[in-house]
One Martini backbone bead per residue (centre of mass of N, CA, C, O) as a GRO file, in nm:
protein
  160
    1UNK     BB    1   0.060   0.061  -0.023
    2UNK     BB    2   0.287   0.250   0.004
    3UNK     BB    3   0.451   0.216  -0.261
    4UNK     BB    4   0.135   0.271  -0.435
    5UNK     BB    5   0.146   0.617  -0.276
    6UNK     BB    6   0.416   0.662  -0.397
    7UNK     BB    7   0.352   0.640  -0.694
    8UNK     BB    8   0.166   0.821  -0.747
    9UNK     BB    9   0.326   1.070  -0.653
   10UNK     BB   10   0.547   0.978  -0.836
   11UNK     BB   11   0.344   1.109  -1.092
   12UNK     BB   12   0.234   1.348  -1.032
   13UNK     BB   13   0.477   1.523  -0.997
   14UNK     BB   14   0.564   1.439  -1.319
   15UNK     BB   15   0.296   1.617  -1.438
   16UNK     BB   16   0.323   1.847  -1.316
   17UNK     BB   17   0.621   1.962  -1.416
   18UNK     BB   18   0.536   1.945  -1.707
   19UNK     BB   19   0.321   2.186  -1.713
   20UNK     BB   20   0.550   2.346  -1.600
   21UNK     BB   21   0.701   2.343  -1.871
   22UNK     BB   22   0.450   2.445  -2.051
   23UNK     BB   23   0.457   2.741  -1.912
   24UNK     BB   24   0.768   2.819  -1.960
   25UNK     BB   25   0.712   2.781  -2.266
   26UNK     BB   26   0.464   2.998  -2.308
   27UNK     BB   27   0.607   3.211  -2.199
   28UNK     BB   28   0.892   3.254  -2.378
   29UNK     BB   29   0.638   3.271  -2.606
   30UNK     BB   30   0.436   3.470  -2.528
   31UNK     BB   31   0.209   3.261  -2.384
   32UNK     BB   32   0.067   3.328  -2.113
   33UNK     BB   33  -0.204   3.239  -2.087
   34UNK     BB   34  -0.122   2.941  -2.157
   35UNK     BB   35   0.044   2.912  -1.908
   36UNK     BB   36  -0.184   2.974  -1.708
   37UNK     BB   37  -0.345   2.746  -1.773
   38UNK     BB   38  -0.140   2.542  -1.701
   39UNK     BB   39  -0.108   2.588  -1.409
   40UNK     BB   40  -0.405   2.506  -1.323
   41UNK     BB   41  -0.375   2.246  -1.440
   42UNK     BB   42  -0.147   2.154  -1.224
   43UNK     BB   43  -0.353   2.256  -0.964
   44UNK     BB   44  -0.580   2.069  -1.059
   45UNK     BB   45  -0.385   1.800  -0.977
   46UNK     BB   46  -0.245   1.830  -0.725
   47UNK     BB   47  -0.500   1.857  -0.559
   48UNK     BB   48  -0.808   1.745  -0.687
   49UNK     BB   49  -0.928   1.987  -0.843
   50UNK     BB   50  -1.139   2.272  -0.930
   51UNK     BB   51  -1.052   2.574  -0.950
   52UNK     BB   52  -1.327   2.685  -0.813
   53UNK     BB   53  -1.247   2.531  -0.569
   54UNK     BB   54  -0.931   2.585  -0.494
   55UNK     BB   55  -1.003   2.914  -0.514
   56UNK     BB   56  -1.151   2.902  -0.223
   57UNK     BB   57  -0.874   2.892  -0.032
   58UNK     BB   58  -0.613   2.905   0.200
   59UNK     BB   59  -0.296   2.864   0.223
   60UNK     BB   60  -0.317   2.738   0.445
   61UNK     BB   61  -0.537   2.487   0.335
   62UNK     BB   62  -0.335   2.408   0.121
   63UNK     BB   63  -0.090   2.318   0.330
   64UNK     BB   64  -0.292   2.093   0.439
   65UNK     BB   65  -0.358   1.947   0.161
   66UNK     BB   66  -0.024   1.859   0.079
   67UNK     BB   67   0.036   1.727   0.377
   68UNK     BB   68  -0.164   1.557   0.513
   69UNK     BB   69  -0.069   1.247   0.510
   70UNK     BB   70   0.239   1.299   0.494
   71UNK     BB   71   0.515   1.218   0.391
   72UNK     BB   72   0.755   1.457   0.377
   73UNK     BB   73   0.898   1.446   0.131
   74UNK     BB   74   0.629   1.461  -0.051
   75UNK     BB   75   0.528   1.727   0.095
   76UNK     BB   76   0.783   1.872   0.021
   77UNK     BB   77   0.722   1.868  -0.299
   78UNK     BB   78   0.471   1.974  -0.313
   79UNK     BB   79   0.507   2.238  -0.194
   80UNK     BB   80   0.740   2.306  -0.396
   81UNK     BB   81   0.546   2.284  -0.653
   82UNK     BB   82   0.391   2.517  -0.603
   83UNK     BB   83   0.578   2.730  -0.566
   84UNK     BB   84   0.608   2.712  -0.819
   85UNK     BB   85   0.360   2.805  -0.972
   86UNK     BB   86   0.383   3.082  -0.854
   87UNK     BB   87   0.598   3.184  -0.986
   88UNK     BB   88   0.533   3.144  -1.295
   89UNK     BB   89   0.271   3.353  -1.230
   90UNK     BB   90   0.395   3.572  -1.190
   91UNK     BB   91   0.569   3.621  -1.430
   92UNK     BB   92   0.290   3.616  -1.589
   93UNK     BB   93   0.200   3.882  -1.496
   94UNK     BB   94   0.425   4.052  -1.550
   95UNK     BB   95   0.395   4.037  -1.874
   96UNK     BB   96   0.111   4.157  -1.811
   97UNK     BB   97   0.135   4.358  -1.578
   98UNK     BB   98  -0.005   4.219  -1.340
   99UNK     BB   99   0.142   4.316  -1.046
  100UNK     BB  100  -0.027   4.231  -0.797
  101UNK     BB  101  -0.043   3.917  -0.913
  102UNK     BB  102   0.246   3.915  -0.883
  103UNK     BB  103   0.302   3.936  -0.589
  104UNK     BB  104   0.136   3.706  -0.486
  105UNK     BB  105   0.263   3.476  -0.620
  106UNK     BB  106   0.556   3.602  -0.502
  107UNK     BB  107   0.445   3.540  -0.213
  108UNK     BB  108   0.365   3.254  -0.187
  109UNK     BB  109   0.653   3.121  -0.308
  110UNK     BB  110   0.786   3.234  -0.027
  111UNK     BB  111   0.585   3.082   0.179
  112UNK     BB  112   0.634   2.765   0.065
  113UNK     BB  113   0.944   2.758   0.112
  114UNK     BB  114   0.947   2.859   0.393
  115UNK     BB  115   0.759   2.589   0.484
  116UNK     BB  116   0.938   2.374   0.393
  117UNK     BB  117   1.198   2.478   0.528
  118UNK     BB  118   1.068   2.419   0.805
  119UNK     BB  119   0.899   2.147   0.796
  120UNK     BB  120   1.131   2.013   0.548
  121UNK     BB  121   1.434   1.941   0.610
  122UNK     BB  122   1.689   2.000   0.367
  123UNK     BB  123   1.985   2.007   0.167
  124UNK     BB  124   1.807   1.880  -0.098
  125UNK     BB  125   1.619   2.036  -0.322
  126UNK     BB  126   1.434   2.046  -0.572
  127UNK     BB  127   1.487   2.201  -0.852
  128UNK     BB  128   1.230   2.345  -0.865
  129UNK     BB  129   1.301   2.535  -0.651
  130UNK     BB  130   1.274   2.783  -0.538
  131UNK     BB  131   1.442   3.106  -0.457
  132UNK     BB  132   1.443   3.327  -0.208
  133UNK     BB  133   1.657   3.542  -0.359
  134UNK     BB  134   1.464   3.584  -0.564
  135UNK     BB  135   1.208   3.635  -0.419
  136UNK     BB  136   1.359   3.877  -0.291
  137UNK     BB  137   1.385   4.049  -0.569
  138UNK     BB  138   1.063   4.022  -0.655
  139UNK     BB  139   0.991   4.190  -0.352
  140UNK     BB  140   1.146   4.475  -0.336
  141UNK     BB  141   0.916   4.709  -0.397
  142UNK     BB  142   0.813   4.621  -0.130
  143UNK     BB  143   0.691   4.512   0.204
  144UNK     BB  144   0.694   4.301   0.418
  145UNK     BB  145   0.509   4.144   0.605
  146UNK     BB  146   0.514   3.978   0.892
  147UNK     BB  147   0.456   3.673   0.848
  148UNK     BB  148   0.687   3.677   0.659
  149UNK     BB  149   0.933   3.772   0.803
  150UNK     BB  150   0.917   3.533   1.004
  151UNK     BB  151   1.003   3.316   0.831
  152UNK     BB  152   1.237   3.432   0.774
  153UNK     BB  153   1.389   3.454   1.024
  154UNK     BB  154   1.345   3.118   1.083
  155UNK     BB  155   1.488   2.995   0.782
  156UNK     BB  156   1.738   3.080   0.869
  157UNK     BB  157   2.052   3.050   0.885
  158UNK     BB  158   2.288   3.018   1.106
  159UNK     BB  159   2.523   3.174   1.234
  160UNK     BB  160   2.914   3.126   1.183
   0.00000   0.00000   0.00000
């Protein structure tokens, strides 16, 4: 039963990555729309839901729909691929000049990294995974709020 729980999300996990390479081809190449449609419908793979009913959760709920009865390995993963659709999502809106929605998605994938790496440490995240410093370059043009800084604070490296 584990084996097949475990081969079901690496299946899913690699589904859901094809989705966000065609969403990073079609943004490349100018199809942002097309691009944002896949991203939706990668989050509506990952997830088991349909876009309607997704978008209808606060990131909270997201987190523990991700997370809850997941091994961690499993677990940091999905949040992780998650926090990449979010980053992909805000590109797109990016080209698209939509800042608001783009500061959004650049800010979920920020907070989805750093809940990763909070809640499931590893040394070696997988390549998909957001980098932290991009995302707060992206996200330089305004203050974080509270509850980002807190996350920041938390996931930092400890001094040397």
């Amino acid at each position: 039963m584990l084996s097949s729980r475990r081969d079901y999300l690496l299946r899913l996990i690699e589904e859901v990555s094809q989705f966000l390479a065609r969403a990073v081809f079609h943004r490349k190449a100018g199809r942002e729309q097309e691009a944002l449609e896949a991203i939706v419908q990668s989050c509506e793979r990952l997830f088991a839901l349909e876009a309607a009913q997704l978008f209808q959760f606060t990131p909270e709920q997201h987190f523990l729909m991700l997370t809850e009865g997941e091994e961690p390995d499993n677990a940091r993963a999905r949040v992780l691929l998650y926090a990449a659709l979010n980053l992909e999502a805000g590109r797109n809106y990016m080209a698209l000049k939509r800042r608001e929605l783009a500061r959004i998605s650049f800010l979920n994938a920020l907070r989805f990294t750093l809940r990763a790496r909070l809640s499931f440490p590893t040394d070696t995240p997988p390549a998909y995974a957001p980098h932290v410093d991009e995302l707060l370059e992206l996200l330089k043009e305004e203050p974080l709020d509270p509850e980002t800084l807190g996350l920041l604070s938390s996931a930092a490296p400890p001094p040397v």
